[in-house]
C-alpha positions in Angstrom: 7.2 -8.7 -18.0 6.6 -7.9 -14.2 4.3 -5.3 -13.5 6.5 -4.0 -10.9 10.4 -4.1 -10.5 12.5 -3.5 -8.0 16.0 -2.9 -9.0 18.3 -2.8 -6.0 21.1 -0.1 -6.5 23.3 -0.8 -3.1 21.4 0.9 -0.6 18.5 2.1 -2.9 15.2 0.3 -4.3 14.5 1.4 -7.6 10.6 1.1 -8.0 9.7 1.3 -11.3 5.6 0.7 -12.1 6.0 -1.2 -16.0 2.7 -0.8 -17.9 3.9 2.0 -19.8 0.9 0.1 -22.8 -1.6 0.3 -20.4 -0.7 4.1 -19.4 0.8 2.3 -16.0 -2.2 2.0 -14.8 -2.4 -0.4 -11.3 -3.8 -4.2 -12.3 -4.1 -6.7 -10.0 -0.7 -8.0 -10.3 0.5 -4.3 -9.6 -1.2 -3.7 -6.8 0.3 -6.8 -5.1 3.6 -6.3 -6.5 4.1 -2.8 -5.4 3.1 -3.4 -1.6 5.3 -6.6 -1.6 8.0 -4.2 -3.4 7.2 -1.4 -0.1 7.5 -4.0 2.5 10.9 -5.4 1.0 12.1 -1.8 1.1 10.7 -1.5 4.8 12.6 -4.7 6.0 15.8 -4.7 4.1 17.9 -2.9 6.6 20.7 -2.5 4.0 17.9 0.0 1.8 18.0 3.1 3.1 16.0 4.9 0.4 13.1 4.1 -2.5 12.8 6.1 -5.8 9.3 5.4 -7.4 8.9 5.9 -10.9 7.3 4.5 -14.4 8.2 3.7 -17.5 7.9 5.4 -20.9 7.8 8.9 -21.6 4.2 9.6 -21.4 2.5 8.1 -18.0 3.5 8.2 -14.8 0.3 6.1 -13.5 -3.2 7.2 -14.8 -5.0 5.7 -11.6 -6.2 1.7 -10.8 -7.1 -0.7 -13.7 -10.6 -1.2 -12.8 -11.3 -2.8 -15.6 -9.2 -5.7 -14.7 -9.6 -5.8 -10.7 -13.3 -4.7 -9.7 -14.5 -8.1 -11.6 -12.0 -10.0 -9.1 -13.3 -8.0 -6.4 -17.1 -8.9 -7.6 -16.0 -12.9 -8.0 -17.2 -12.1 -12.2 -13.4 -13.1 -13.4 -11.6 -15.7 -11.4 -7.8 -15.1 -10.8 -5.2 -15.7 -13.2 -2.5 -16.5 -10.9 -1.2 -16.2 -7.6 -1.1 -12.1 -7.2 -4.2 -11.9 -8.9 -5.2 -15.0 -5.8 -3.8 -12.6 -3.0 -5.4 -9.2 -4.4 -9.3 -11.2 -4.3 -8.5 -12.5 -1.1 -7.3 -9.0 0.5 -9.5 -6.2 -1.3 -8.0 -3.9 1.3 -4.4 -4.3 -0.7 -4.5 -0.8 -1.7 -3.9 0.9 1.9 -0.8 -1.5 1.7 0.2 0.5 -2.0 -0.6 3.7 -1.1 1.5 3.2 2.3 -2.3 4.0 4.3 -2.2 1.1 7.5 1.6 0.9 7.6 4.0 3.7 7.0 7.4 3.6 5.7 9.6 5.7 7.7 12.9 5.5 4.8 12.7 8.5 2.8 10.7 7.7 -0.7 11.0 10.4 -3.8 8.9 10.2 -6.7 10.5 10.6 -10.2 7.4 11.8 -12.1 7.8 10.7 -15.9 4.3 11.9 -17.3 0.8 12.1 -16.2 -0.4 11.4 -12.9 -4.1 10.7 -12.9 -6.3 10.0 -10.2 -4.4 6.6 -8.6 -1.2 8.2 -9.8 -1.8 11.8 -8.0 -2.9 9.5 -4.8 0.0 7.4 -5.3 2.5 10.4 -5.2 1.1 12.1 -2.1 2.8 9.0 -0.1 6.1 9.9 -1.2 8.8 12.6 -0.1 10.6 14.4 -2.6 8.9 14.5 -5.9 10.6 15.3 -9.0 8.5 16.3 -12.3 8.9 15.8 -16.0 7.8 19.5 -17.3 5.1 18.0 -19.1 3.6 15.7 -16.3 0.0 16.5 -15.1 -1.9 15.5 -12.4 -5.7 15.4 -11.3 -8.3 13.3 -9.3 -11.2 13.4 -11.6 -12.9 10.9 -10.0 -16.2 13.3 -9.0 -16.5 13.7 -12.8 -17.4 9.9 -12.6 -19.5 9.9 -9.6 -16.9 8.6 -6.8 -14.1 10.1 -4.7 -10.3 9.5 -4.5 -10.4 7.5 -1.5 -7.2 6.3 -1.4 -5.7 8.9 1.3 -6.4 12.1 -1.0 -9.3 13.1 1.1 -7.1 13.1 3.9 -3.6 13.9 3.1 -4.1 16.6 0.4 -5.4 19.4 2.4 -3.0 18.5 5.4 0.2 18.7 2.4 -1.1 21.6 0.3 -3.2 24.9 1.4 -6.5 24.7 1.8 -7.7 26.4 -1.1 -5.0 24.5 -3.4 -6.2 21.2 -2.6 -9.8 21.8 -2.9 -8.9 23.0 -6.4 -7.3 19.3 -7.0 -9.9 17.7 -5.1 -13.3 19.1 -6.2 -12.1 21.0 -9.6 -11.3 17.3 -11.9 -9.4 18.9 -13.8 -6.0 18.5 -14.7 -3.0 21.1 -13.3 0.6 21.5 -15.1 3.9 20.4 -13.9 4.5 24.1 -13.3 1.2 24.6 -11.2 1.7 21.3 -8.9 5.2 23.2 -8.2 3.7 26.2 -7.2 1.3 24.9 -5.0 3.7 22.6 -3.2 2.5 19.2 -4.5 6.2 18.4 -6.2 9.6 19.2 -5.0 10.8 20.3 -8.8 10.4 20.2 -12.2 13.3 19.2 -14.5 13.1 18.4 -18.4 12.6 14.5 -18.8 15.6 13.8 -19.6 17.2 14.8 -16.7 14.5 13.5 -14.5 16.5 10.2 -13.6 19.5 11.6 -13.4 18.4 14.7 -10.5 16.7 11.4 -8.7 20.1 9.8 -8.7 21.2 12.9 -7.2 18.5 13.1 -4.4 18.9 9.1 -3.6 23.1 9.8 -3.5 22.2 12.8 -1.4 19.9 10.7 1.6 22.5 7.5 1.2 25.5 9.8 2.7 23.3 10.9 5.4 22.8 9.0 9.2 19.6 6.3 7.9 18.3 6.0 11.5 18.4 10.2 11.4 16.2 10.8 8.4 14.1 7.8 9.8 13.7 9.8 13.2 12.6 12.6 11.2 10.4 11.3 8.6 8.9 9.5 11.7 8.3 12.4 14.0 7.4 14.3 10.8 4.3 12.0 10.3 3.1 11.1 13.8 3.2 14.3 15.0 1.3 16.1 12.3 -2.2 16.5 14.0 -1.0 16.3 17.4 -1.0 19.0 20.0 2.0 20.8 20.0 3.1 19.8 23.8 2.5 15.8 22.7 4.4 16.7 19.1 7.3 18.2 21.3 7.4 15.0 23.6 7.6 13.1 21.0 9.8 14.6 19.0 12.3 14.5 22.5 11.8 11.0 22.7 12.8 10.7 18.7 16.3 13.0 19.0 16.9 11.3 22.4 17.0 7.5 20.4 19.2 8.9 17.9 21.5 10.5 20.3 22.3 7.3 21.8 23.3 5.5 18.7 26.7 4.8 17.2 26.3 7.1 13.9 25.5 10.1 16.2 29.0 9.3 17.4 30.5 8.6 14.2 29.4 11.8 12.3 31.3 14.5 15.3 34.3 12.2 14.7 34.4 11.9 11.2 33.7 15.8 11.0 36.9 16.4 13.4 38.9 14.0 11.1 37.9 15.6 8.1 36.3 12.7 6.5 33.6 11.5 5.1 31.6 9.5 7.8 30.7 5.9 7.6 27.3 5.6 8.9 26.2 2.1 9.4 22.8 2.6 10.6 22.8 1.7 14.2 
């Protein structure tokens, strides 16, 4: 079975990482899987948002399988097949998965189905929305082992979370409740697991009725502007709203509003 799928739902890209034996941890095969599965979403114009999840009841993603890709990276185990080719020849891969060298401007929501463990916490920070199971945890306990989560968390977590939040994930190890990442801000909601697919349905139905090049805009301006002054930030957030004025949907929506219908966005 592929380590990743992508299950196209009309105009969404189900993601679903599928080592749910090997606690979803990343391999080789997943690594290059998932940033082929982000690019697809990136370039299918008919996608207009990805849902990320797992499978099984128990992991979400518990971090990289290191086991299996630092002897490709070392040249100790030779490749296996092509993925595993691609991954040895492009170490750098994983700014690709964690969305690090080339956003994605489509809205992404997570659909948390357990723990969420080092990789997996990473992994979540470059999505959205971010929906819980109430008994998913999260943690970077990569101090405990003598390195650092340096796959955006150094960066991202204190500019998404309050200061003294973060540093709790970042320097503590230690793992925080489904309950606790809601209170800090790290996840959007927490539902029981067997509603959590369900209430991302509902989120993905919710962006697909929406203008695409809109949320696009916003998501954009939302993520280039973040550590720029605010006069630069305002220009360019002018220059984003100007774009989408000029486009057909931004037409279509006053109309459909005065007909009293549902409008038909088609994304240009």
């Amino acid at each position: 079975m592929s380590a990743i799928t992508l299950e196209k739902r009309g105009q969404q890209a189900w993601i679903t990482i599928n080592r749910p034996a090997a606690k979803n941890m990343l391999n080789g095969e997943a690594f290059v899987a998932l940033a082929d599965a982000w690019e697809e979403v990136r370039e299918d114009d008919s996608l207009r948002v990805a849902v990320l999840t797992a499978a099984g009841e128990e992991d979400f993603c518990c971090g990289g399988d290191l086991g299996e890709v630092i002897p490709l990276w070392t040249g100790a185990r030779q490749p296996a097949n092509e993925l595993e080719q691609r991954l040895q020849g492009d170490p750098m891969i994983s700014d690709s998965v964690m969305l690090k060298n080339k956003p994605l401007y489509k809205p992404v929501i997570a659909a948390v189905n357990g723990r969420a463990l080092g990789g997996g916490t990473e992994l979540l920070q470059a999505t959205d929305i971010r929906i819980a199971a109430e008994h998913a945890v999260f943690s970077l306990p990569e101090p405990k082992v003598g390195i650092v989560p340096g796959a955006g968390s150094m960066v991202r977590l204190t500019r998404q979370l309050p200061w003294a939040h973060a540093m709790r994930i970042l320097l503590g190890g230690e793992a925080i409740t489904a309950q606790d990442a809601l209170a800090m801000g790290l996840v959007s909601e927490v539902v029981p697991l067997q509603a959590l697919q369900a209430r991302a349905e509902q989120y993905a139905d919710n962006i697909c009725r929406q203008a695409p090049l809109a949320l696009q805009a916003i998501k954009r301006t939302a993520l280039e502007t973040h550590t720029l002054p605010w006069a630069d930030a305002f220009r360019f957030e002018m220059e984003q709203a100007g774009a989408i004025m000029m486009s057909k949907d931004a037409r279509e929506g006053p109309r459909a509003f005065k007909e009293k219908r549902q409008p038909n966005f088609s994304g240009e």
